[in-house]
C-alpha positions as CSV (number, residue, x, y, z in Angstrom):
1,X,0.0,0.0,0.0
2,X,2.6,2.6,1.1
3,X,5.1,1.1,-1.9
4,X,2.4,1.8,-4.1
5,X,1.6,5.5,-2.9
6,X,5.4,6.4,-2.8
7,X,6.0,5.5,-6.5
8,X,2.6,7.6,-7.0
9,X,4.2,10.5,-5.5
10,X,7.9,9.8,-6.8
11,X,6.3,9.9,-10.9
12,X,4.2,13.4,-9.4
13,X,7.6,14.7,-8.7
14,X,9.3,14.3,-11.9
15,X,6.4,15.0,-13.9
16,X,6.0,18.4,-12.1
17,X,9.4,19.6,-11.9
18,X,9.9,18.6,-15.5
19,X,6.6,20.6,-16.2
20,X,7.7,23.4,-13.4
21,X,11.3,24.4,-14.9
22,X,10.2,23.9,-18.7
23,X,7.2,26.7,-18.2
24,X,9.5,28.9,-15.7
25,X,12.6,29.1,-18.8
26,X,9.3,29.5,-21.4
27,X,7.4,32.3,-19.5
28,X,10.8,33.8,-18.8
29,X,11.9,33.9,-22.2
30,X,8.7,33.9,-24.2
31,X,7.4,37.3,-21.6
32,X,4.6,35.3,-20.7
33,X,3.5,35.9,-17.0
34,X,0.6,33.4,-17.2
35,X,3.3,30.7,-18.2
36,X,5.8,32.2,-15.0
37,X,2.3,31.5,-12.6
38,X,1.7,28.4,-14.0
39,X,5.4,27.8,-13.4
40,X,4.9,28.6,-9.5
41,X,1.7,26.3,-9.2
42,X,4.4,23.0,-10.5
43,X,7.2,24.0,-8.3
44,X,5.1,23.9,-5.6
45,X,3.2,21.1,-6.9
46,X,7.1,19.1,-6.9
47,X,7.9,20.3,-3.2
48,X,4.1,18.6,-2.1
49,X,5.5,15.5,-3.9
50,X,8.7,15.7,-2.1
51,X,7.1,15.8,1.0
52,X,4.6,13.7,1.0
53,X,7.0,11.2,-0.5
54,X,9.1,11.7,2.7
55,X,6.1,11.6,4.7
56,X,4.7,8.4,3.8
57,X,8.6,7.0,3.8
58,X,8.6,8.3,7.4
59,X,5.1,7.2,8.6
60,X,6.1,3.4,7.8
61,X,8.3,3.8,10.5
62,X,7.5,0.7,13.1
63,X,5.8,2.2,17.2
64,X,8.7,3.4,19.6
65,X,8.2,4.4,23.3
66,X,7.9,7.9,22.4
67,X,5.1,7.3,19.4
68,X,3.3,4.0,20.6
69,X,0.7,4.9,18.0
70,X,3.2,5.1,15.3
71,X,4.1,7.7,12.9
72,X,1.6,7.8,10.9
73,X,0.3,11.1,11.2
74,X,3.5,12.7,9.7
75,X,1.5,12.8,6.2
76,X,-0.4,15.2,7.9
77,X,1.8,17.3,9.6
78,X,4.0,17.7,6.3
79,X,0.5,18.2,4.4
80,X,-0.2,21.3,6.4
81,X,3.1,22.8,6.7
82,X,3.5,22.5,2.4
83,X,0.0,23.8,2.2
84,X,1.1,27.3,3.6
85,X,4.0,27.2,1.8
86,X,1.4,27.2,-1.4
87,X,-0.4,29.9,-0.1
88,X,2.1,32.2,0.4
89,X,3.7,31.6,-3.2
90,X,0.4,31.9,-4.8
91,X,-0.1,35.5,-3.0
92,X,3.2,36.6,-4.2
93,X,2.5,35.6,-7.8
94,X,-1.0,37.5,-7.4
95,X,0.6,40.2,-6.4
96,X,3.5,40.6,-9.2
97,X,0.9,39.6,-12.1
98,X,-1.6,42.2,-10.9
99,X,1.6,45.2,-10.5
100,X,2.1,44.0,-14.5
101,X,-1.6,44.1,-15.8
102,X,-1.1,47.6,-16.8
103,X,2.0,47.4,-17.9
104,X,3.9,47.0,-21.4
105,X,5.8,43.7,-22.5
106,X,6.7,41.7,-25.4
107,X,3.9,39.7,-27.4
108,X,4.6,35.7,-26.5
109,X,5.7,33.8,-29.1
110,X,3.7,31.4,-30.7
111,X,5.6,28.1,-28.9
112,X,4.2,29.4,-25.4
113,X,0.8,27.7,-26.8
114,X,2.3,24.3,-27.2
115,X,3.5,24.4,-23.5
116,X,0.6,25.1,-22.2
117,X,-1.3,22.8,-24.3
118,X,1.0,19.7,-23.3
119,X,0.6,20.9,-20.0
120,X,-3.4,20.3,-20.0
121,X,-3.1,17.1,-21.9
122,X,-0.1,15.5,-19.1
123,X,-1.6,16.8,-16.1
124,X,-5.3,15.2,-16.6
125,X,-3.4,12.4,-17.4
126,X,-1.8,12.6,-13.8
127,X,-4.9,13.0,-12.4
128,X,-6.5,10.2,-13.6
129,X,-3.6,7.7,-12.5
130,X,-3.2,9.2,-9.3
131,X,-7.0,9.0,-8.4
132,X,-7.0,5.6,-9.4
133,X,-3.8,5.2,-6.8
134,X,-5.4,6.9,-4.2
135,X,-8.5,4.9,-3.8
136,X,-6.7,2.0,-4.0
137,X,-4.4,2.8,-1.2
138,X,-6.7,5.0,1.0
139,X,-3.8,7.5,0.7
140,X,-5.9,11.6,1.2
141,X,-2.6,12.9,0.4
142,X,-2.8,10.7,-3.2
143,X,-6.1,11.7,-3.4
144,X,-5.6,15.3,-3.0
145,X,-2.5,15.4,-5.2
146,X,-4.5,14.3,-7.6
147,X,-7.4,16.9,-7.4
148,X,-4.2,18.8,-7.4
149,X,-3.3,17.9,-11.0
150,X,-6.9,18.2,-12.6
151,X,-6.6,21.8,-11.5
152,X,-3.9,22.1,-12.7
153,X,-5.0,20.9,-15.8
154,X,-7.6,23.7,-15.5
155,X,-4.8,26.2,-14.8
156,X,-2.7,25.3,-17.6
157,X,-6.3,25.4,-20.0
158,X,-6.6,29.1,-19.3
159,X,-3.3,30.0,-19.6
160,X,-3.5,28.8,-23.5
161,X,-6.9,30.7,-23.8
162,X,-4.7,33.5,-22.4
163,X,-1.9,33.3,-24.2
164,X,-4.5,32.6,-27.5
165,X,-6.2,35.8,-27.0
166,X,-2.8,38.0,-27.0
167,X,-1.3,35.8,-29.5
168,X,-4.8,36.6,-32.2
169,X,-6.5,39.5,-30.2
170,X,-3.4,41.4,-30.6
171,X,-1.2,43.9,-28.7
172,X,-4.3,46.1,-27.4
173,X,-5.2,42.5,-25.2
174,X,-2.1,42.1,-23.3
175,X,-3.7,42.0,-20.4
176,X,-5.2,38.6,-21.2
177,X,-2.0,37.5,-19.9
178,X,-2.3,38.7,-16.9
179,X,-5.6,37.9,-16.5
180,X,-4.8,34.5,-16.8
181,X,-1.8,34.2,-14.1
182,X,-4.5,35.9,-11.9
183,X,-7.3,32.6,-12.8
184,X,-4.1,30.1,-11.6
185,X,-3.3,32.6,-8.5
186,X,-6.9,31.5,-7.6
187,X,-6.7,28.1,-8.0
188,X,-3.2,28.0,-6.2
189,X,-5.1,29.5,-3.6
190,X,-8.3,27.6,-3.2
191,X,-6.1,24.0,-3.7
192,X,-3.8,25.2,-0.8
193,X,-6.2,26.5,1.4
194,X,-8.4,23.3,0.9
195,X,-5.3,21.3,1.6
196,X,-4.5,23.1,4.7
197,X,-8.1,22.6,6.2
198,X,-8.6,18.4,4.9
199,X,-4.5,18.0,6.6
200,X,-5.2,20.0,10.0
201,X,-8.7,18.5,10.6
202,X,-7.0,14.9,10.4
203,X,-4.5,16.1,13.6
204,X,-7.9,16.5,15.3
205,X,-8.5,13.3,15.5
206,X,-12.1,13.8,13.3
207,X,-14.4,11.3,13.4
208,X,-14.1,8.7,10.1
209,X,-16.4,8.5,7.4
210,X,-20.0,7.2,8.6
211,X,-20.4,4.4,5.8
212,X,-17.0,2.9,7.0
213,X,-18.2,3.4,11.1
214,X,-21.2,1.8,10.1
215,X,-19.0,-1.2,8.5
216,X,-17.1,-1.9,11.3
217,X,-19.8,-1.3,14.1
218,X,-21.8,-4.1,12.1
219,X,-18.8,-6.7,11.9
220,X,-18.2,-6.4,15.7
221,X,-22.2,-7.0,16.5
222,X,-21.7,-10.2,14.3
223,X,-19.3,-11.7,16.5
224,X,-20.8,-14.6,18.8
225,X,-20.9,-13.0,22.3
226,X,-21.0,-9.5,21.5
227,X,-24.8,-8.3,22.6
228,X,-24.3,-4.6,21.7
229,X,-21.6,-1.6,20.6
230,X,-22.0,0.5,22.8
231,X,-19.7,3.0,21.7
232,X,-16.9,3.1,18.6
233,X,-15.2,5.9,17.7
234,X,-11.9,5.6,14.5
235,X,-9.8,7.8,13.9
236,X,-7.9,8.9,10.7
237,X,-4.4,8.7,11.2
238,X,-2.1,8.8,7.5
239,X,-3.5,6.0,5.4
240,X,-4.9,3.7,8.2
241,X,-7.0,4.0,11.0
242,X,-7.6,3.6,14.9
243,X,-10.8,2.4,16.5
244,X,-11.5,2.4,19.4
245,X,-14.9,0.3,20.6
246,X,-16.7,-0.6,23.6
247,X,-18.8,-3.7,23.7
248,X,-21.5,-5.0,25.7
249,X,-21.2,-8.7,26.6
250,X,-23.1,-11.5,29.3
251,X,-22.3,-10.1,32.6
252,X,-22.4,-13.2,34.0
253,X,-19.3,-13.9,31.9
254,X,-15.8,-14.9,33.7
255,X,-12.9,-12.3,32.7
256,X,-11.1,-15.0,30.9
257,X,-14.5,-15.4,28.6
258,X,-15.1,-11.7,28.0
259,X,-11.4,-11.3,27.3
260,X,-12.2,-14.0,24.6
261,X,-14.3,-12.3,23.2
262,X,-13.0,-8.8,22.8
263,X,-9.9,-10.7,20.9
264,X,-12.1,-12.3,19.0
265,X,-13.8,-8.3,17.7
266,X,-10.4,-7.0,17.0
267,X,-9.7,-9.9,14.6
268,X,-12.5,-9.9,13.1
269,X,-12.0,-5.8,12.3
270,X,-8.5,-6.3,11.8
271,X,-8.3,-8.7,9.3
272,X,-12.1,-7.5,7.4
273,X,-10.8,-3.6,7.4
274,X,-7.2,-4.0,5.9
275,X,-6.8,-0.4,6.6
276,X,-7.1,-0.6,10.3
277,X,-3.9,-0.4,12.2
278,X,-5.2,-1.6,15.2
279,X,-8.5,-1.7,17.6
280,X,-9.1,-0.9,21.7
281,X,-11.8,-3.1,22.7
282,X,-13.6,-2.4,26.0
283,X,-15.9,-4.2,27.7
284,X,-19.3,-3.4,29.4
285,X,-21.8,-5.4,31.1
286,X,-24.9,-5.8,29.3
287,X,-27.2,-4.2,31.5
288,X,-30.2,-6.3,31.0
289,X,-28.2,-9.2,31.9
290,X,-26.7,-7.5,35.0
291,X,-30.7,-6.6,35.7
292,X,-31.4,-10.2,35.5
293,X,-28.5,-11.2,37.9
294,X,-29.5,-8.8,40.7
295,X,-32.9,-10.0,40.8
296,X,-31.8,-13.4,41.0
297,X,-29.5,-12.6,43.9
298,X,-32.5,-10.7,46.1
């Protein structure tokens, strides 16, 4: 799973810095501040790459006394960080495309349009694989990253409409240029501030999606013994998850049996839910059966 994330990440990372540097040298030279924005938005997209690819290398990492729960949650923690990293590039970029709107520069040569039209066709190609990884491997980063690419494939759309319109429109529609770094600046901005909130609201321990509560809550009713759940909450933590579940069993049960039985929920969950990293299970007394043992005691 995280082998299979990683080389996701690893081709995101070549792709975009190829992408990045090849649009930076063709904005630069071609005067083409749409192409320089659009530039930004893959450098940045390469640095998420590299640091999710650390991330998930680091999350692996086995429990130690310091992290008993593991390391998982360092896909987060780099997720956020990268995010405002995003945000403050893309601000920068809105700023120096909006001091040049009025301005005077060269016309962009006619080549500037192939760039940005191989850029749409290999970024929706990105996004497509990576979506496919990412719900494969449960990876949000993956997921995101791809999101990521489609708009950039948007992006990279309305910088050739840009660039068209100065290229046909003529001199007088220079600012078509501009206006088009200005549509990416957006973009940038939206996409990092989305992956700033998804990132910090998984260090907050959220509550996991309801169709896959639901799932697990079911399986551990189905287990012989197991009268109710009384409570389960699982939390998101990298690509896996934590549960933790309170069952109701026979009160009249010994410890040895109820201990039995709570093993016998967390391997069940464990070994349906190949995403779960690992399951508390506490016991309760069920308390119609502890009713019924009272009575029979007065």
């Amino acid at each position: 799973m995280y082998r299979t994330a990683i080389r996701a990440a690893l081709l995101g990372l070549v792709v975009n810095l190829a992408l990045g540097i090849v649009k930076l040298v063709g904005g630069l030279v071609g005067s083409s501040f749409a192409l320089v924005s659009d530039a930004v938005n893959s450098l940045g997209d390469a640095l998420t790459s590299v640091v999710v690819t650390g991330a998930l290398w680091y999350a692996q990492r086995p429990a130690d006394e310091e992290h008993p729960y593991g390391h998982t949650r360092a896909e987060a923690v780099a997720a956020s960080n990268i995010a405002l990293v995003i945000i403050i590039s893309a601000l920068f970029v809105g700023w120096q495309a909006l001091a040049r709107i009025t301005g005077e520069h060269d016309l962009p040569p006619v080549w500037t349009l192939w760039i940005a039209g191989a850029n749409v066709v290999i970024k929706e190609g990105l996004y497509r694989y990576k979506r496919r990884v990412g719900r494969q491997t449960g990876s949000a980063a993956i997921v995101a990253n791809a999101w990521d690419h489609r708009s950039d494939a948007l992006c990279s759309l309305a910088v050739f409409v840009g660039l068209s319109v100065v290229r046909w429109a003529g001199p007088g529609y220079m600012w078509a240029d501009e206006a088009a770094a200005l549509f990416v600046v957006v973009a940038i901005l939206i996409s990092g501030i989305k992956l700033f909130r998804t990132s910090t609201s998984e260090l907050l321990d959220p509550q996991a999606d309801a169709k896959l509560v639901q799932q697990i809550r079911s399986t551990a009713e189905e287990t012989p013994g197991v009268r109710q759940v009384e409570k389960l909450w699982v939390r998101k933590t990298g690509m896996e998850y934590l549960a933790d579940i309170h069952i109701q069993v026979d009160a009249q049960l010994t410890v040895d049996e109820g201990h039995r039985i709570g093993h016998q929920v967390k391997d069940r969950l464990v070994e349906k839910f190949a995403s779960l990293r690992d399951v508390l299970v506490h016991l309760e007394p069920c308390p119609h059966t502890h009713a019924r043992s009272v009575a029979q005691q007065d």
